[in-house]
C-alpha positions as CSV (number, residue, x, y, z in Angstrom):
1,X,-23.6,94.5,-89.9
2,X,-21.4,97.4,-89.0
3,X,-18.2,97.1,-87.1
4,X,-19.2,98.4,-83.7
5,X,-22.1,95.6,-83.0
6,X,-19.5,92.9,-84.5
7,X,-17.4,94.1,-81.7
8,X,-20.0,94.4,-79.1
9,X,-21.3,90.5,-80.1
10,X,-18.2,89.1,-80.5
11,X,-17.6,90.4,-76.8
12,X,-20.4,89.6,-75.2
13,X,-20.3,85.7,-77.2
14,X,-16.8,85.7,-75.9
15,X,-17.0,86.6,-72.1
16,X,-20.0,83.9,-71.9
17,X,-18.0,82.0,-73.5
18,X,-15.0,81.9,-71.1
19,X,-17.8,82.2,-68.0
20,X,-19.4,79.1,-69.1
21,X,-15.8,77.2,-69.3
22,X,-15.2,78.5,-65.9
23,X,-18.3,77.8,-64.5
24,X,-18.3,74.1,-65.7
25,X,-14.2,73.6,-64.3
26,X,-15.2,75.0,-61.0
27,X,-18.5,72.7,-60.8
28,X,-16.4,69.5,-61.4
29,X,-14.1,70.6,-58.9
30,X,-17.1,71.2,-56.6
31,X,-18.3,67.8,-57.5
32,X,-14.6,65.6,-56.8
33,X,-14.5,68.0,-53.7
34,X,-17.8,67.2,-52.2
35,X,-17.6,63.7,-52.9
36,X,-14.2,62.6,-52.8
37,X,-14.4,60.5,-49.6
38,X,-17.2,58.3,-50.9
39,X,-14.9,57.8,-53.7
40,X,-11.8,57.6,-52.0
41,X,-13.1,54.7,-49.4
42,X,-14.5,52.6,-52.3
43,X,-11.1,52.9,-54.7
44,X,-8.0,54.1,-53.1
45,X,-8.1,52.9,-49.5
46,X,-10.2,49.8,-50.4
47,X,-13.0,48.4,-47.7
48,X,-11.6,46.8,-44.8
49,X,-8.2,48.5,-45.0
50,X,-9.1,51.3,-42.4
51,X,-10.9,51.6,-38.5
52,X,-13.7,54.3,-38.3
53,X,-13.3,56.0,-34.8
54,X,-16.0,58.5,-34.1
55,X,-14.9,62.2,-32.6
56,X,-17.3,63.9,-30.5
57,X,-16.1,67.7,-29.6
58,X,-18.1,68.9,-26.6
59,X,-16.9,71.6,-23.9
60,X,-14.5,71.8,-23.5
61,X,-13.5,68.0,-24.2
62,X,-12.8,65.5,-26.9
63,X,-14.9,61.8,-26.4
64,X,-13.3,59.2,-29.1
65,X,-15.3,56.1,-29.6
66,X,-13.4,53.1,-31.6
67,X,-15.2,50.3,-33.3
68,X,-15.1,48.0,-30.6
69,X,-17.7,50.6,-29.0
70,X,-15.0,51.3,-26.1
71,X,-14.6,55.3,-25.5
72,X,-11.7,57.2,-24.2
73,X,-12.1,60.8,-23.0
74,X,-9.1,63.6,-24.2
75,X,-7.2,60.9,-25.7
76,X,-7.1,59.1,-28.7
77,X,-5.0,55.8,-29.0
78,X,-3.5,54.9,-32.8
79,X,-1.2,52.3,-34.5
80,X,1.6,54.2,-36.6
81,X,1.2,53.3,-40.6
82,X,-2.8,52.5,-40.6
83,X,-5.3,54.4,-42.0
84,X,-8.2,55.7,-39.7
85,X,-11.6,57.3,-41.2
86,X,-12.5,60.0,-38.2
87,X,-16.3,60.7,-38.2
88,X,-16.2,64.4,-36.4
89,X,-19.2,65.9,-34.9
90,X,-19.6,68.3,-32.0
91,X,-22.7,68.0,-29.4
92,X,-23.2,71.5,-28.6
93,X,-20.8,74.2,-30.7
94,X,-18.4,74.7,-33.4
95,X,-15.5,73.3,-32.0
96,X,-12.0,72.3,-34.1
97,X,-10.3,69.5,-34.3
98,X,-6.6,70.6,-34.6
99,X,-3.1,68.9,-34.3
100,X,-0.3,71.8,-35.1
101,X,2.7,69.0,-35.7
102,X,0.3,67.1,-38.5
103,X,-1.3,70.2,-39.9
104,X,-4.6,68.6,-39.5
105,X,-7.4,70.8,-38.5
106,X,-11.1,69.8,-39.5
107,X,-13.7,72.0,-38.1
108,X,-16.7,69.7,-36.1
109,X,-20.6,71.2,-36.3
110,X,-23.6,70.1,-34.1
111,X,-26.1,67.8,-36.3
112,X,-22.9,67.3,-39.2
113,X,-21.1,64.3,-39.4
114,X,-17.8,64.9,-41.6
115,X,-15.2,62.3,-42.4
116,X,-11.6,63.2,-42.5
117,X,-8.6,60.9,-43.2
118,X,-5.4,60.6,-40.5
119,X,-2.6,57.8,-41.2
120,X,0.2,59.2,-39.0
121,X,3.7,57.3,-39.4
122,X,5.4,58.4,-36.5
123,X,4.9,56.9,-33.0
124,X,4.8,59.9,-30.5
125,X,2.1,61.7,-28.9
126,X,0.2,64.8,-30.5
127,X,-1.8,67.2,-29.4
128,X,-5.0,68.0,-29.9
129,X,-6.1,71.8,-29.5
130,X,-9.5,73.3,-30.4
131,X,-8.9,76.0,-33.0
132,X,-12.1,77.4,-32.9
133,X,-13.5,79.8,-29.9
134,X,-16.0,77.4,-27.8
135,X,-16.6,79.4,-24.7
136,X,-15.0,80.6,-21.4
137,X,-13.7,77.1,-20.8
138,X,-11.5,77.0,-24.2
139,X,-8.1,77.1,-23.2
140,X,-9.1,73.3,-21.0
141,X,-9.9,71.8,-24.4
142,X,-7.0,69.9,-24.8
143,X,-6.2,66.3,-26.2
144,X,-4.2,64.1,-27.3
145,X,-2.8,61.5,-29.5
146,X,-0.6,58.4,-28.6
147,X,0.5,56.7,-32.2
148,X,1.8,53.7,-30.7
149,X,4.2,51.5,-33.0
């Protein structure tokens, strides 16, 4: 075999190579990504140890329903140091679920359910903005949070 198609094989063997490493780090990554709260619930936080409040976005308002099947409008009500499992969904538009002083922000869809993970430590009150342009009424979509001790 001559020296140039060595080359060209060896080049073409090599970049599938390295693609198909790639390609196989980024689908496991996909994989713990996509399913990290199913695994999370069953190992790490354990069954029992958390409350599952739902979080419905609508405009331009926030309606938080706790276990007990009680709702509060604009305001959700939390124990510092426990875990919560927030089911987010919206019932018209993309809206966003965003507190600035946690960093949190979780986008919420119409007909998605997605399940985000908020343990906040420090009793106070937080705000809740929507990130996410909902309408003419946007700037009145405003929540809270009381983390009581």
């Amino acid at each position: 075999m001559e020296r140039g198609k060595l080359l060209e094989y060896m080049t073409i063997f090599g970049a599938a190579a390295i693609l198909g490493v790639l390609a196989y780090i980024a689908a496991v990554g996909l994989y713990e990504i996509d399913n990290y709260g199913a695994v999370a619930e069953k190992t790490a936080f354990g069954a029992g140890q958390y409350e599952t409040i739902k979080v419905t976005a609508y405009r331009y308002g926030w309606i938080f329903e706790y276990p007990n099947g009680s709702k509060s409008l604009n305001t959700l009500y939390i124990k510092a140091g426990k875990l919560y499992r927030l089911e987010l969904t919206s019932s018209d538009v993309v809206h966003s679920f965003y507190i600035r002083e946690l960093g949190y922000k979780y986008d919420t869809v119409p007909g998605f359910v997605y399940t985000a993970w908020l343990k906040v430590d420090k009793p106070g009150v937080y705000n809740v903005l929507c990130a996410e342009f909902c309408g003419a009424g946007h700037y009145r979509m405003l929540g809270r949070i009381v983390v009581e001790p």
